[in-house]
PLY file of the C-alpha trace (Angstrom):
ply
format ascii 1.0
element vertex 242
property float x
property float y
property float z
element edge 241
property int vertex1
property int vertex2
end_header
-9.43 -9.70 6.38
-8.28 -9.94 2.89
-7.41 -11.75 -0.01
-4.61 -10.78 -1.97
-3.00 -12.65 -5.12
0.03 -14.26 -5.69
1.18 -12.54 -8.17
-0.03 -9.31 -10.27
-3.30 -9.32 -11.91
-3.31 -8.20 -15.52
-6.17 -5.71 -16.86
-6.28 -4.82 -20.39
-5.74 -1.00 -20.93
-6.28 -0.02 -24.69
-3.80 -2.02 -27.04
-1.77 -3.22 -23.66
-1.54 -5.33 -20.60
-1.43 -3.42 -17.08
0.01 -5.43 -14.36
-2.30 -4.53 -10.90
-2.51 -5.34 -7.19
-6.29 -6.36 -5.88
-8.22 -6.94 -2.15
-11.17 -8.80 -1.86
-12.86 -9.15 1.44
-12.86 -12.79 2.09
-16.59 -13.23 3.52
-19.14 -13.62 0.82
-21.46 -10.77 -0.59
-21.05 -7.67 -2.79
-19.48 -4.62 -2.14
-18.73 -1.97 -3.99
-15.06 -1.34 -5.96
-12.26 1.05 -5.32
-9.74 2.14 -8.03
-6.41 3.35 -6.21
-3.81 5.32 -8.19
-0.23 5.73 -7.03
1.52 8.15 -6.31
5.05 8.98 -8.67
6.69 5.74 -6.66
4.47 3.13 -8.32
2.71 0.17 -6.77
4.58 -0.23 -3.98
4.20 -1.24 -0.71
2.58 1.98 0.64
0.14 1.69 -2.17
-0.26 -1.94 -1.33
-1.21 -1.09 2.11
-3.82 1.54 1.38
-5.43 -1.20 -1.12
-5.56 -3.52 1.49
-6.77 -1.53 4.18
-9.42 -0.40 1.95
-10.49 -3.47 1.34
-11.02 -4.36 4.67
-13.52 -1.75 5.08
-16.15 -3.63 2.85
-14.65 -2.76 -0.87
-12.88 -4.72 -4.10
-9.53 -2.34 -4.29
-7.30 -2.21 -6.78
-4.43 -0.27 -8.11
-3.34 -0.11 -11.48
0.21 0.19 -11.91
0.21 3.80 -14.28
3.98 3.52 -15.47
3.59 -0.11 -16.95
3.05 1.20 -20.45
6.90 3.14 -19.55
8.15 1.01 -17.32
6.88 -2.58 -16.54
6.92 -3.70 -12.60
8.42 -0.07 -11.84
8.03 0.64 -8.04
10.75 2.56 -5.38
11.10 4.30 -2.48
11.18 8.04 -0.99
15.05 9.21 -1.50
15.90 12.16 -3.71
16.75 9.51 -6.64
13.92 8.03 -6.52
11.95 11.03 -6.64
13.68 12.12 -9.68
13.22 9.24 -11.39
9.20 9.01 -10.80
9.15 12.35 -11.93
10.52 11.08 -15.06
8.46 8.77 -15.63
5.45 10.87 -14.48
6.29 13.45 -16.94
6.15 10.86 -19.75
1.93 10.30 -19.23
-0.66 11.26 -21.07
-4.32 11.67 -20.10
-5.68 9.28 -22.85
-3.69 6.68 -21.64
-4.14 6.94 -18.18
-8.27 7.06 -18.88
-7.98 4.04 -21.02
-6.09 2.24 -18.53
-8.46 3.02 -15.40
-11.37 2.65 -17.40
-10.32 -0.59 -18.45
-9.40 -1.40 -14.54
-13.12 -0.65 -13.80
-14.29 -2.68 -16.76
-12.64 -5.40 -15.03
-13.61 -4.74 -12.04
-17.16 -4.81 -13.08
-16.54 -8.57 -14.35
-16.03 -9.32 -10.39
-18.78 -10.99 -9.17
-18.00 -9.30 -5.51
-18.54 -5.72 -7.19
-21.56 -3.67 -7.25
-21.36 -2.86 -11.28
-22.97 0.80 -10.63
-20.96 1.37 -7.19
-17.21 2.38 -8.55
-15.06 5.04 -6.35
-11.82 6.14 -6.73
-8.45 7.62 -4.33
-5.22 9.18 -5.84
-2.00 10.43 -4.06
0.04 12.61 -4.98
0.50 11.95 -8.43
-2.72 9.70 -8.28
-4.20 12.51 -6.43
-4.00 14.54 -9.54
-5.08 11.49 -11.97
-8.03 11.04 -9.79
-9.19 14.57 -10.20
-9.13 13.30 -13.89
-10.69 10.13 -13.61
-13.65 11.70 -11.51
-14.94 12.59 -15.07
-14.99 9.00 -16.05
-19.04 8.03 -16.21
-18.28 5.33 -13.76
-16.83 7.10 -10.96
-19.89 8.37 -8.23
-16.70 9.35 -5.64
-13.21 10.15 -5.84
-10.69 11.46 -3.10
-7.98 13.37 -4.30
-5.06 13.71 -1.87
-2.52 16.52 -2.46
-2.64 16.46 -6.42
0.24 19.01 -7.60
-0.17 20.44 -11.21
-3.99 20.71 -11.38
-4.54 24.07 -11.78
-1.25 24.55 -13.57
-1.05 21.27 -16.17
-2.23 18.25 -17.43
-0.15 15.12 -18.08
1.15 15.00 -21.65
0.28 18.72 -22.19
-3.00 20.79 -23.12
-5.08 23.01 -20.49
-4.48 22.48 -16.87
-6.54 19.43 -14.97
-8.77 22.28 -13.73
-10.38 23.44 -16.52
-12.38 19.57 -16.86
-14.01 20.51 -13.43
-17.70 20.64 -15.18
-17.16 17.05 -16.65
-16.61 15.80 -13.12
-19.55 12.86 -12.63
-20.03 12.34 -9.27
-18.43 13.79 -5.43
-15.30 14.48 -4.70
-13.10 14.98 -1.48
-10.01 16.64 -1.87
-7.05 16.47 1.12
-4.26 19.07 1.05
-1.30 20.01 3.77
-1.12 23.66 4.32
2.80 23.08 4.31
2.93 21.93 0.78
5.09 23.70 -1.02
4.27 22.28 -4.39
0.71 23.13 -4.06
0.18 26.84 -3.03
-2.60 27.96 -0.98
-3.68 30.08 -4.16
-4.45 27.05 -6.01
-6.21 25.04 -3.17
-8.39 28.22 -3.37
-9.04 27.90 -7.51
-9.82 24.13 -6.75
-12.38 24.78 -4.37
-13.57 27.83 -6.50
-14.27 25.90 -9.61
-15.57 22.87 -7.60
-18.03 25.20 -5.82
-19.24 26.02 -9.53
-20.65 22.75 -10.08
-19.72 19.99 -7.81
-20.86 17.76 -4.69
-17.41 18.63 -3.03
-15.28 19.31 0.23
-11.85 20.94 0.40
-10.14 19.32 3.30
-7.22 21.69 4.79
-4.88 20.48 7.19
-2.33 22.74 9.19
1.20 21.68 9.71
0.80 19.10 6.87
3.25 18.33 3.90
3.20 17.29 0.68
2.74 13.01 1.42
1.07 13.75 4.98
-0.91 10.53 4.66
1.91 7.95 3.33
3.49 6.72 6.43
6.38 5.54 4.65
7.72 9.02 4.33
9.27 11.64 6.23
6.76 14.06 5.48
3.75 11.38 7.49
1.48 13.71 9.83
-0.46 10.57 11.68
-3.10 13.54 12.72
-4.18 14.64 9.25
-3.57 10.98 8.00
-6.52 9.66 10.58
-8.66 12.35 9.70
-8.19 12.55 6.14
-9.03 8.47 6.93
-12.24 8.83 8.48
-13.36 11.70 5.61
-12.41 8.87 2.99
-14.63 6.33 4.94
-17.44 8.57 4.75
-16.85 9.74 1.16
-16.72 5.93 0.41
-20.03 4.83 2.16
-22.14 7.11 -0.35
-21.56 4.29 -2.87
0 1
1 2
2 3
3 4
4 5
5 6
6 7
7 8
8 9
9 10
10 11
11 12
12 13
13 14
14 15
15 16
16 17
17 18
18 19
19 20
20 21
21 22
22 23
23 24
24 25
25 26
26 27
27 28
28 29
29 30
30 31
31 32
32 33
33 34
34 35
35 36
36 37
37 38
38 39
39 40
40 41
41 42
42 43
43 44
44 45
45 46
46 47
47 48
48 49
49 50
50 51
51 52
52 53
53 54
54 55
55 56
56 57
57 58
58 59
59 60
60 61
61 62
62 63
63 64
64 65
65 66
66 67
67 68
68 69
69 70
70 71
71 72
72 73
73 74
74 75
75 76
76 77
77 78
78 79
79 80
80 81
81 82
82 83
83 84
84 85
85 86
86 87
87 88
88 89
89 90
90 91
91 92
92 93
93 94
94 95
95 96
96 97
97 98
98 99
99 100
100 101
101 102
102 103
103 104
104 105
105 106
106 107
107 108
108 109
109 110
110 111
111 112
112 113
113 114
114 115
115 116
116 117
117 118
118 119
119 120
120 121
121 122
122 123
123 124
124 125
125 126
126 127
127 128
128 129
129 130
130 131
131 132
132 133
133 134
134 135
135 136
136 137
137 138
138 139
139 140
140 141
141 142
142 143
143 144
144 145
145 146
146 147
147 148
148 149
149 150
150 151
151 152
152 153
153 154
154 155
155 156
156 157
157 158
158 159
159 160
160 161
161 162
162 163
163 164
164 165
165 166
166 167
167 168
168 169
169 170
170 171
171 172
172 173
173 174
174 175
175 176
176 177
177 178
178 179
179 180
180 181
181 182
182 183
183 184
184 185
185 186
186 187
187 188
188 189
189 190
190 191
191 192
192 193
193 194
194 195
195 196
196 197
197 198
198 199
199 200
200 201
201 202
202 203
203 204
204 205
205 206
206 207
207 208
208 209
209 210
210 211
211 212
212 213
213 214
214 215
215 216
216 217
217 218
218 219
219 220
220 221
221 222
222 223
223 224
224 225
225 226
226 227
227 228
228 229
229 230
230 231
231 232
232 233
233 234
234 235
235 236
236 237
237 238
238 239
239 240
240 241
């Protein structure tokens, strides 16, 4: 069970407001809080789901809508317009101000009297995928699962070296989840992941077979309800080291 507001909570990123969507377990205690980044679609209902369902595991989720400094309220669906408009909007990002907004989402998080202050995770998709692999450098962050993340090895948004090359800044574990069938992310760059993460990280490199890009969004075509569960229970582990 959850609790979920009526309407979008507001978190202060750098010099603007961030409209974001947050779980609470109802019953009483402290538990530990979960950052969840979208994926080029925005906040939407998928997104939505996963906060929820997180938060009925035993964790404060939220996700901070990324495109409100481009595009207040922006969320859409899966069709090849839609795609090209995220993309748009995902290409207009920089990594300053996506590390100002989710540090300022944990900042708030940490004024929750629900959340463990020293117990902060974070899980990306797709385009969150690849902003988590960022964020796992934040001080805060102990665990972060990154789910098929295009563009690390090969950028970073708003230019500069690619994603990879902040691998020794990265703070705490990370999981990473990627479909073998993923055209946007070639095998040869799941491999220089896992390389550079073997050079100084508490990692695993989770490979799944007959899996797309968007394997674990069940909204989309490309859902694979096998690697989806056990991508799941990896999270849930990952999760429980907070």
């Amino acid at each position: 069970m959850v609790q979920i507001p009526t309407a979008p909570l507001t978190v202060p990123p750098l010099e603007l407001e961030s409209a974001a969507y947050l779980a609470t377990p109802i019953n009483g205690g402290s538990y530990p809080g979960i950052v969840v980044l979208q994926e080029i679609f925005g906040v939407n209902a998928h997104i939505r789901e996963v906060t929820e369902r997180i938060a009925k595991e035993g964790y404060v989720a939220i996700a901070p809508a990324l495109f409100q400094r481009i595009t207040p309220g922006f969320e859409t669906g899966y069709n090849p317009q839609d795609i090209k408009i995220g993309r748009k909007y995902k290409e207009q990002t920089k990594v300053s101000e996506l590390l100002g907004d989710i540090q300022a989402t944990i900042d708030y998080l940490k004024t929750q009297p629900q959340v463990k202050k020293d117990a902060i995770g974070c899980i990306g998709f797709c385009f969150g995928g690849h902003v988590a692999y960022l964020a796992a450098i934040l001080p805060d962050i102990k665990t972060t699962a990154s789910f098929y993340g295009s563009g690390i090895t090969t950028q970073t948004p708003g230019g500069g070296s690619p994603t990879v090359t902040r691998t020794p800044e990265i703070m705490g574990t990370l999981y990473a989840f990627f479909g073998m069938e993923d055209a946007s992310i070639p095998v040869e760059q799941v491999n220089k992941i896992e390389a550079e993460l073997e050079k100084h990280h508490s990692h695993r490199v989770f490979r799944y077979d007959e899996a797309d890009h968007g394997f674990f969004c069940n909204h989309r075509a490309s859902y694979n309800s096998e690697a989806a569960a056990d991508a799941w229970e990896q999270v849930k582990l990952l999760f429980r080291q907070l």
